[in-house]
VMD Tcl script that builds the backbone (N, CA, C; Angstrom):
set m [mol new atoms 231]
animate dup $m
set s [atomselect $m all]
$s set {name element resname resid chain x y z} {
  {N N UNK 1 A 95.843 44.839 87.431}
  {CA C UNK 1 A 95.175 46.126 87.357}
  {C C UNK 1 A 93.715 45.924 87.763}
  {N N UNK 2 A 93.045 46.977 88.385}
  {CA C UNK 2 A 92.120 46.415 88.712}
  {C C UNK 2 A 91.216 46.496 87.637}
  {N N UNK 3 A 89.906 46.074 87.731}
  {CA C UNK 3 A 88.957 46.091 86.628}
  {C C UNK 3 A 88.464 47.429 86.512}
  {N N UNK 4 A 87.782 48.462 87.282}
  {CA C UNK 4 A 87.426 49.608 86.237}
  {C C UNK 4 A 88.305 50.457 85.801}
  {N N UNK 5 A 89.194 49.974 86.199}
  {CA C UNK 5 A 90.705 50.754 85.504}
  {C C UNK 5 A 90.628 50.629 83.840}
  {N N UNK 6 A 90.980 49.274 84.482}
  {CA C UNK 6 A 91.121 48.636 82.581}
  {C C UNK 6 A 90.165 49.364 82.318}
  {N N UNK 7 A 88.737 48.880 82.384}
  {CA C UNK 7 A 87.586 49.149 81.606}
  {C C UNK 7 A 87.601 50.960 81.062}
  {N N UNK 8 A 88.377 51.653 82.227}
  {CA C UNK 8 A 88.546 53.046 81.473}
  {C C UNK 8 A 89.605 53.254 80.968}
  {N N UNK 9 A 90.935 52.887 80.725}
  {CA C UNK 9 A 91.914 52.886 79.973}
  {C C UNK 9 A 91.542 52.598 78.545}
  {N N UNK 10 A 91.059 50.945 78.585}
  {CA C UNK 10 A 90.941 50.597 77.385}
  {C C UNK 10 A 89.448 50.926 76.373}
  {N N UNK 11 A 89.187 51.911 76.780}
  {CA C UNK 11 A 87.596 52.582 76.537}
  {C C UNK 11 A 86.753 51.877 76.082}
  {N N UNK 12 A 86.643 51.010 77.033}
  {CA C UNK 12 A 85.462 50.128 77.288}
  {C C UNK 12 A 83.829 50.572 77.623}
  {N N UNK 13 A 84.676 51.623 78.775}
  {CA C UNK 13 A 83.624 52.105 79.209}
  {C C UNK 13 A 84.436 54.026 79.556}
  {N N UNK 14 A 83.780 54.512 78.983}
  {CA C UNK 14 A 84.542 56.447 78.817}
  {C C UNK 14 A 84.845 56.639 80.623}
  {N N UNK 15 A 84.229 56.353 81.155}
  {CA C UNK 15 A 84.052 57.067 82.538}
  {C C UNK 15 A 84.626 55.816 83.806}
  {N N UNK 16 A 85.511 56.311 84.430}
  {CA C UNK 16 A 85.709 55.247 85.659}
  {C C UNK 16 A 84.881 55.176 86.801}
  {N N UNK 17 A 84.143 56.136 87.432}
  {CA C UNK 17 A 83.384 56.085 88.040}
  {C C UNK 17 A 82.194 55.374 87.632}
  {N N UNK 18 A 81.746 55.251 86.375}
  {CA C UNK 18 A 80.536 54.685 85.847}
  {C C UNK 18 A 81.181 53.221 85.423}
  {N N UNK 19 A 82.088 52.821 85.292}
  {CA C UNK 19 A 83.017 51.552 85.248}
  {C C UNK 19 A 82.597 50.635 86.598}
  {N N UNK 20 A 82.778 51.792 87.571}
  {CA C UNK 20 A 83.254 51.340 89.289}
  {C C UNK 20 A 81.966 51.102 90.059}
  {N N UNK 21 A 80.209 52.025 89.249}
  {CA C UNK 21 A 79.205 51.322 89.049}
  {C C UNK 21 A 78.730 49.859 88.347}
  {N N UNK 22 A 79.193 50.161 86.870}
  {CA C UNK 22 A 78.968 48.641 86.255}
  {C C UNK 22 A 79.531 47.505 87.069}
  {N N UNK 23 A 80.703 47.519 87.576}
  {CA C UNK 23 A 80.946 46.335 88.341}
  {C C UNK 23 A 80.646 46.463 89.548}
  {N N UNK 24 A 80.224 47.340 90.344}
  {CA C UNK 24 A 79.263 47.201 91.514}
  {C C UNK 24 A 77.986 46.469 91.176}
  {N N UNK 25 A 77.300 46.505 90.610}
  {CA C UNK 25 A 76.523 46.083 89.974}
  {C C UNK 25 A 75.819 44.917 89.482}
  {N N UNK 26 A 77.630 44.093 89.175}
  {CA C UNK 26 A 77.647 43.163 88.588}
  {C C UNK 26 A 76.757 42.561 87.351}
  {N N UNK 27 A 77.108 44.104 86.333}
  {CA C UNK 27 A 77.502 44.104 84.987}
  {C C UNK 27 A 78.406 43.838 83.949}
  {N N UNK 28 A 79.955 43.670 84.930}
  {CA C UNK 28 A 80.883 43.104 84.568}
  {C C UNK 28 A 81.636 42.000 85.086}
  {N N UNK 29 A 81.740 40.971 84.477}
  {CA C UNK 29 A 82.442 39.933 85.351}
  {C C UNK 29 A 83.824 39.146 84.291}
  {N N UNK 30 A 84.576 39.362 85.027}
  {CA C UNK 30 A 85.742 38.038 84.717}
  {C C UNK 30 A 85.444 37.138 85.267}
  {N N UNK 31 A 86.032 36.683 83.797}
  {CA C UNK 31 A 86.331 34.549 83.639}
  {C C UNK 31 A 84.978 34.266 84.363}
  {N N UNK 32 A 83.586 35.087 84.384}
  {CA C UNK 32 A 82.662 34.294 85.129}
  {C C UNK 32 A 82.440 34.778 86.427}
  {N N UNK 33 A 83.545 35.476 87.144}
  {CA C UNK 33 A 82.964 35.896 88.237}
  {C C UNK 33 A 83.385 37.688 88.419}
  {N N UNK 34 A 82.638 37.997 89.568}
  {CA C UNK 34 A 83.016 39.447 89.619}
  {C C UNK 34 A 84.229 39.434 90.340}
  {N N UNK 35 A 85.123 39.816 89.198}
  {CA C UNK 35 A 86.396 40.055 89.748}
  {C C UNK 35 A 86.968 41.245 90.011}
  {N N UNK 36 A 88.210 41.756 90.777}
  {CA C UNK 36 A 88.549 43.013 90.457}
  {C C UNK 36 A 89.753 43.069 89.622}
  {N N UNK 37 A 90.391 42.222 89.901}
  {CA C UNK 37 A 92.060 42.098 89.022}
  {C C UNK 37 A 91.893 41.398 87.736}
  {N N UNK 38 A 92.546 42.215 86.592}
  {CA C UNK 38 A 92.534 41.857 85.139}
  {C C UNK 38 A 94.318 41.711 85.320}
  {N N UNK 39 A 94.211 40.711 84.170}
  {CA C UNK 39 A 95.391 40.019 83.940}
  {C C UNK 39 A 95.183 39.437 81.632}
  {N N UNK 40 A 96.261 39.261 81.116}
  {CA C UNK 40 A 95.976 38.984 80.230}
  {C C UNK 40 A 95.879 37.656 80.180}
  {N N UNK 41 A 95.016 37.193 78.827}
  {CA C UNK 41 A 94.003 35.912 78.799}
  {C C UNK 41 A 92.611 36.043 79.470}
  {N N UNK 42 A 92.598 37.126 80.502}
  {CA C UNK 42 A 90.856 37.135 80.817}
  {C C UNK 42 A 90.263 37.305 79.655}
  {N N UNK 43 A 89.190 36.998 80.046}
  {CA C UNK 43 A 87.683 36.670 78.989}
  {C C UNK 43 A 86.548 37.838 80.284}
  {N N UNK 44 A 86.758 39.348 79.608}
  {CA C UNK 44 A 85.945 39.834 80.131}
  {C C UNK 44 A 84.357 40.515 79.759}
  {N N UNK 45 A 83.067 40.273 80.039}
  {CA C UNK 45 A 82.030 40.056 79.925}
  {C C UNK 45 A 81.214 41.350 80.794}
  {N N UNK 46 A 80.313 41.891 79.846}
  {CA C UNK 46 A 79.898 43.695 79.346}
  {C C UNK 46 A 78.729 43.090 79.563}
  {N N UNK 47 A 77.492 43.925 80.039}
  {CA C UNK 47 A 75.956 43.746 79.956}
  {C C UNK 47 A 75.856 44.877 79.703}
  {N N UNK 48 A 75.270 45.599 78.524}
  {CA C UNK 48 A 74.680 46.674 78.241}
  {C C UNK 48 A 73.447 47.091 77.743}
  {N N UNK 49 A 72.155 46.183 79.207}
  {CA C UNK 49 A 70.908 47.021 78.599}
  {C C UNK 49 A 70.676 45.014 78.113}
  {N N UNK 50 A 70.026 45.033 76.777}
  {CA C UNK 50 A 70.005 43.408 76.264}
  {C C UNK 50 A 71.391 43.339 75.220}
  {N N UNK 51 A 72.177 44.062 75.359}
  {CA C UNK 51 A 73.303 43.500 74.748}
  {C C UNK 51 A 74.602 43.493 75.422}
  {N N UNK 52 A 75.121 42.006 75.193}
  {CA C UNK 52 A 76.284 41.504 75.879}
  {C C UNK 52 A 77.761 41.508 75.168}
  {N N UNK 53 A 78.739 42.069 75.475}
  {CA C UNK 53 A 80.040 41.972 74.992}
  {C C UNK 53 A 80.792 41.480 75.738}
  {N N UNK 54 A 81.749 40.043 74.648}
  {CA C UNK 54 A 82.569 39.473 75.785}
  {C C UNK 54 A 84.003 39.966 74.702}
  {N N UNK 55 A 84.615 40.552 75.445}
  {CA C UNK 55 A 86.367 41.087 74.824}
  {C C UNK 55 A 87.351 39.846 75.889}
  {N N UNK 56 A 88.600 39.662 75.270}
  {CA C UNK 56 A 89.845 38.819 75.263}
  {C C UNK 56 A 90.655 39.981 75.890}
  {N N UNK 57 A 91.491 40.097 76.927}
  {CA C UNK 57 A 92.369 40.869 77.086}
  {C C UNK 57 A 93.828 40.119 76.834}
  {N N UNK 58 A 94.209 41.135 75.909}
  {CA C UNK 58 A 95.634 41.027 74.974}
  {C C UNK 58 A 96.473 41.476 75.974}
  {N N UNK 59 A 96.275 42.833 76.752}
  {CA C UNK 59 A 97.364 43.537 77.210}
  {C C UNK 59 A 97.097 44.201 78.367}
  {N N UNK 60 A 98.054 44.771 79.415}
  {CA C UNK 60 A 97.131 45.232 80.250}
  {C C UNK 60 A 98.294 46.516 80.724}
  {N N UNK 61 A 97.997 47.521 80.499}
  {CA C UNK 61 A 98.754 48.949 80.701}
  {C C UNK 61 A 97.984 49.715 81.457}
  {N N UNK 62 A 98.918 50.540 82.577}
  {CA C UNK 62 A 98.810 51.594 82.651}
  {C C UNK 62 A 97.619 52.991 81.767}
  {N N UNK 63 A 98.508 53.224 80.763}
  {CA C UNK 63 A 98.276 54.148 80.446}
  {C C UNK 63 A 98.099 54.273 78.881}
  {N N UNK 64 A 97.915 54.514 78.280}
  {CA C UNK 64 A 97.413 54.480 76.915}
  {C C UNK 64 A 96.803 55.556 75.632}
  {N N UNK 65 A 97.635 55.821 74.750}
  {CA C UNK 65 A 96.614 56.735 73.692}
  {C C UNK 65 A 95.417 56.133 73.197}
  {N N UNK 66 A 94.207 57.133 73.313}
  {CA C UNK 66 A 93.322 57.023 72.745}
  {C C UNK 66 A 93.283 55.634 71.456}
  {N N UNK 67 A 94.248 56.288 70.103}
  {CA C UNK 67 A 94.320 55.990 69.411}
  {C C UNK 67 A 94.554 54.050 69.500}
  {N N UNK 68 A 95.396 53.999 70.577}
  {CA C UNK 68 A 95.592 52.078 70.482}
  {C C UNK 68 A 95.022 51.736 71.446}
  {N N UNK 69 A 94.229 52.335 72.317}
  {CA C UNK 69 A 93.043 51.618 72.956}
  {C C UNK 69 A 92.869 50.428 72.655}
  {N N UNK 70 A 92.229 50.259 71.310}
  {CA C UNK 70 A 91.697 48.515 70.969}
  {C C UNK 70 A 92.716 47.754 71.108}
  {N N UNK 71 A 93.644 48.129 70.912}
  {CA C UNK 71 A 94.744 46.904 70.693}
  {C C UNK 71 A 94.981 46.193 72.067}
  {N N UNK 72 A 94.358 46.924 72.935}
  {CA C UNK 72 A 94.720 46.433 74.600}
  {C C UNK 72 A 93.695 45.128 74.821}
  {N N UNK 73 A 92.595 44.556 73.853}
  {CA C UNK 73 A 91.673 43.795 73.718}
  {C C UNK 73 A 91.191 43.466 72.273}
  {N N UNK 74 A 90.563 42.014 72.705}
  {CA C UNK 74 A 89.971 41.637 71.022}
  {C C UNK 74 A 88.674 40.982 71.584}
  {N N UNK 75 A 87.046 41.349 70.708}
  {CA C UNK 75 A 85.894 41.296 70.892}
  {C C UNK 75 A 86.101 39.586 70.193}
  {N N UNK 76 A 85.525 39.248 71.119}
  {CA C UNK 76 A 84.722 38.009 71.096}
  {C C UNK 76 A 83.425 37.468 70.690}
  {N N UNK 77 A 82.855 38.235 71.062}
  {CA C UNK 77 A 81.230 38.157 70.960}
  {C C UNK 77 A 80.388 39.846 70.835}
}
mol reanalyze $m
mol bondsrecalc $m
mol representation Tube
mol addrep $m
């Protein structure tokens, strides 16, 4: 899947277009680099401003309720 997908599925980030900025950007990077394809076991890495979030991807769907969002990832840092 690609990355601002995930990142708006798993409401990472509310907006895909503003997703499809952050990783233009290179605000977001897998495993270390700017990637576009998420897969589970990435270690994906958030810059927001001076604070950094690195989430574990558990799962990687399509489509998703609101409600189990998180479960598609686990925060790391």
């Amino acid at each position: 899947m690609r990355l601002d997908k995930y990142l708006k599925v798993s409401r990472l980030i509310k907006r895909r277009t503003v997703a499809n900025e952050a990783c233009d950007n290179g605000l977001v990077t897998v495993n270390g680099k700017p990637s576009y394809e998420v897969k589970e076991g990435d270690q994906i890495t958030l810059r927001f401003g001076v604070r950094t979030v690195t989430v574990e991807v558990l799962s990687v769907q399509e489509t998703v309720r609101q409600s189990d969002a998180a479960a598609l990832y686990r925060q790391i840092q």
